[in-house]
C-alpha positions as MATLAB code, in Angstrom:
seq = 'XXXXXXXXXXXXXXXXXXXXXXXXXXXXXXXXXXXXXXXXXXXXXXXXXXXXXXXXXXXXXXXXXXXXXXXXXXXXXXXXXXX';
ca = [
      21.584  -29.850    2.011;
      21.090  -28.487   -1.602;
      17.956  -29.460   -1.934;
      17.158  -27.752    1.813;
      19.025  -24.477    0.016;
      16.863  -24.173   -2.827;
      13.496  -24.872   -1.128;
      14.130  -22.062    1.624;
      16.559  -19.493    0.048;
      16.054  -20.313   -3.723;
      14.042  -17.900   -5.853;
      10.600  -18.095   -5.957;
       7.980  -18.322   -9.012;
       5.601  -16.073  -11.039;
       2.550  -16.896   -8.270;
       4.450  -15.350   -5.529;
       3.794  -12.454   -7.154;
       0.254  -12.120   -6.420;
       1.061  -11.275   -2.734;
       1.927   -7.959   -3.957;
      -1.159   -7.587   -5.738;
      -3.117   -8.718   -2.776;
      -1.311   -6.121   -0.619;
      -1.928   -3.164   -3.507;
      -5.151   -3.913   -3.376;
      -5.593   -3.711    0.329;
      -3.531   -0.053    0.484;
      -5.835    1.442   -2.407;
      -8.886    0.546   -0.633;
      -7.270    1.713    2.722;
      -6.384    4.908    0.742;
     -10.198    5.342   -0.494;
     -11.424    4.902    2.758;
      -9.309    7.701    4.505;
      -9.850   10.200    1.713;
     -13.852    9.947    2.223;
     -13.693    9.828    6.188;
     -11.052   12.254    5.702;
     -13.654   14.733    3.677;
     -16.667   13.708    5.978;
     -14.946   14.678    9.437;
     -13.908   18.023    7.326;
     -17.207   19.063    6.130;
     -18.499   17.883    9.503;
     -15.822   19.899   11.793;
     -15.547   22.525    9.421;
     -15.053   25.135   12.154;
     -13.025   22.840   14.665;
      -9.910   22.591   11.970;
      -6.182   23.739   12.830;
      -3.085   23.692   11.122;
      -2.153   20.268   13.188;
      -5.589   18.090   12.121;
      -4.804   18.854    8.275;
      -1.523   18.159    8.630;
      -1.634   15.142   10.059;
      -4.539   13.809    7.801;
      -2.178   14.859    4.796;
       0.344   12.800    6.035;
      -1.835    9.685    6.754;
      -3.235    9.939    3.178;
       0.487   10.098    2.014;
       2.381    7.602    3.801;
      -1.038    4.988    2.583;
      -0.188    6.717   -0.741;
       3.390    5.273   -0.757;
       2.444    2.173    0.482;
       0.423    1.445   -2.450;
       2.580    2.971   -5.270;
       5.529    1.068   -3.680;
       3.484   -2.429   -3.468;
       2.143   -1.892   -6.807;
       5.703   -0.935   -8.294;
       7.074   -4.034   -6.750;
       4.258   -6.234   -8.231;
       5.234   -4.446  -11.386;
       9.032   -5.565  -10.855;
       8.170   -9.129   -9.613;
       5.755  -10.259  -13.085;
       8.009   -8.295  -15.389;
      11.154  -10.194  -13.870;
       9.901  -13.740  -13.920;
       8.091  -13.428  -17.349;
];
């Protein structure tokens, strides 16, 4: 039953770790590609633009924002933890 403990509940090494790094990466490059399309449909649809189209694409481009800072803070955490 300890053993069972451990193996499923216990704490987990240094390479589990790299699944936040994995998942950073994936957020910044989600981030890069909304800021260009982002830009593209604005210069594109320059004269089609409200209030509610920029404010929505602000809030896309922050909540990918905060998924990447908080990813990459938590890979910070996890490899400054187990070192």
């Amino acid at each position: 039953m300890t053993d069972f403990m451990s193996n499923y509940f216990g704490p987990l090494d240094k390479s589990a770790c790299v699944y936040f790094l994995i998942v950073t990466v994936i957020f910044f490059i989600a981030l890069v590609l909304v800021l260009i399309n982002g830009l593209v449909f604005a210069v594109k649809n320059y004269n089609k633009l409200n209030f509610g189209m920029v404010s929505a694409g602000v809030l896309i481009l922050f909540n990918i924002f905060l998924a990447y800072f908080v990813n990459r803070l938590m890979y910070s955490m996890c490899t400054q933890s187990l070192a």
